[in-house]
Legacy VTK file of the C-alpha trace (Angstrom):
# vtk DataFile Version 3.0
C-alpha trace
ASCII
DATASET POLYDATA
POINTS 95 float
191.457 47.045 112.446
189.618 45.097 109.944
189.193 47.655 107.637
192.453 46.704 105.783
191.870 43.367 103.643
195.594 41.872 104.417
194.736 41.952 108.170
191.682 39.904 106.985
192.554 37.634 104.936
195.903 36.981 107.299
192.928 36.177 110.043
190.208 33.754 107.781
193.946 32.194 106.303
195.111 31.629 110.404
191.308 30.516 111.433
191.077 27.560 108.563
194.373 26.427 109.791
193.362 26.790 113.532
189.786 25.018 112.515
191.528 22.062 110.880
194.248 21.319 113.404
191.029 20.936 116.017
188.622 19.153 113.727
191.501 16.521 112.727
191.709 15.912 116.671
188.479 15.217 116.934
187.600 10.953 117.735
185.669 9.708 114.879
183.282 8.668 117.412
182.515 12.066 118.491
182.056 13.687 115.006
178.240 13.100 115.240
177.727 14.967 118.025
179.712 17.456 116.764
177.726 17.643 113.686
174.486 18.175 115.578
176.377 21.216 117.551
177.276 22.711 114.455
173.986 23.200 113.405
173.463 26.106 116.349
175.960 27.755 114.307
174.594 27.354 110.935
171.139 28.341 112.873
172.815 31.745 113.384
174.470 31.844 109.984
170.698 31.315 108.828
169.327 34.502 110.835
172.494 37.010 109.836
171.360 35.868 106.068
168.431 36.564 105.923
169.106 40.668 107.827
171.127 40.832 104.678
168.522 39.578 102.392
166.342 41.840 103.787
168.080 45.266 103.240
166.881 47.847 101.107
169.891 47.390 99.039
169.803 45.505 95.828
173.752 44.484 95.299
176.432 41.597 95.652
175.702 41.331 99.310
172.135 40.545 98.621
173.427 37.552 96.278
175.613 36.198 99.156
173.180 36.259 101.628
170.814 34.487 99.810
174.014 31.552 99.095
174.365 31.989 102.555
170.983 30.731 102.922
170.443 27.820 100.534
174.401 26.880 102.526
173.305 26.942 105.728
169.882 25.126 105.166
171.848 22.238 103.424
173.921 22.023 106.422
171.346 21.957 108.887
168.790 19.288 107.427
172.448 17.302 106.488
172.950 17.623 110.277
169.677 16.293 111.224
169.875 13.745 108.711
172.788 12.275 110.408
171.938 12.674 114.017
168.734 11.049 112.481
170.559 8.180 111.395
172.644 8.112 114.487
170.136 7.714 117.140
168.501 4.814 114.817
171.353 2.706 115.484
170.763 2.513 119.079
166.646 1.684 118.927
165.939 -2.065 119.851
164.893 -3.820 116.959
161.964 -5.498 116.199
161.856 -9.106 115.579
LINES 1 96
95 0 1 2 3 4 5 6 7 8 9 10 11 12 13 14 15 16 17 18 19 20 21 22 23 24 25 26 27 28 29 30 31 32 33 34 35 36 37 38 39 40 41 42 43 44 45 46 47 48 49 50 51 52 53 54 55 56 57 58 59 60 61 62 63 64 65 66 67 68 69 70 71 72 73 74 75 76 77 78 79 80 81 82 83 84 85 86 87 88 89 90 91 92 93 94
């Protein structure tokens, strides 16, 4: 089914869409939380990465995995950064 590229691209075109309509929804105050659960995802996005780093095969898909990589790591310490930042804000402060 996915083997022809305008049944792809018709799908990752529909999904952004999809994924933008539900993000916009989202209450500001619960984009932190979402943040942190999106970093499950990039988690996963880290371990496909680095199977296709790890192939014997020396080619394009060895370049994107590695992208994939460096991506996915940015996300995740950006995500812990902010849920970092977040839980500071509710620590009594010292006088």
């Amino acid at each position: 089914m996915l083997e022809d590229p305008a049944v792809a691209l018709t799908i990752l075109v529909l999904s952004l869409f999809v994924g933008v309509e539900v993000i916009s929804k989202v209450p500001p105050l619960l984009h932190t939380p979402l943040m942190s659960g999106s970093n499950a995802i990039s988690g996963i996005t880290i371990v496909g990465a680095l199977i296709a780093v790890s192939t014997e095969h020396r080619d394009l898909g060895t370049l994107f995995g590695f992208l994939a990589i460096v991506f996915a790591m940015i996300n995740v310490v950006g995500g812990f950064m902010v849920t970092d930042r977040m839980l500071g804000m509710f620590k009594q402060r010292e006088k």
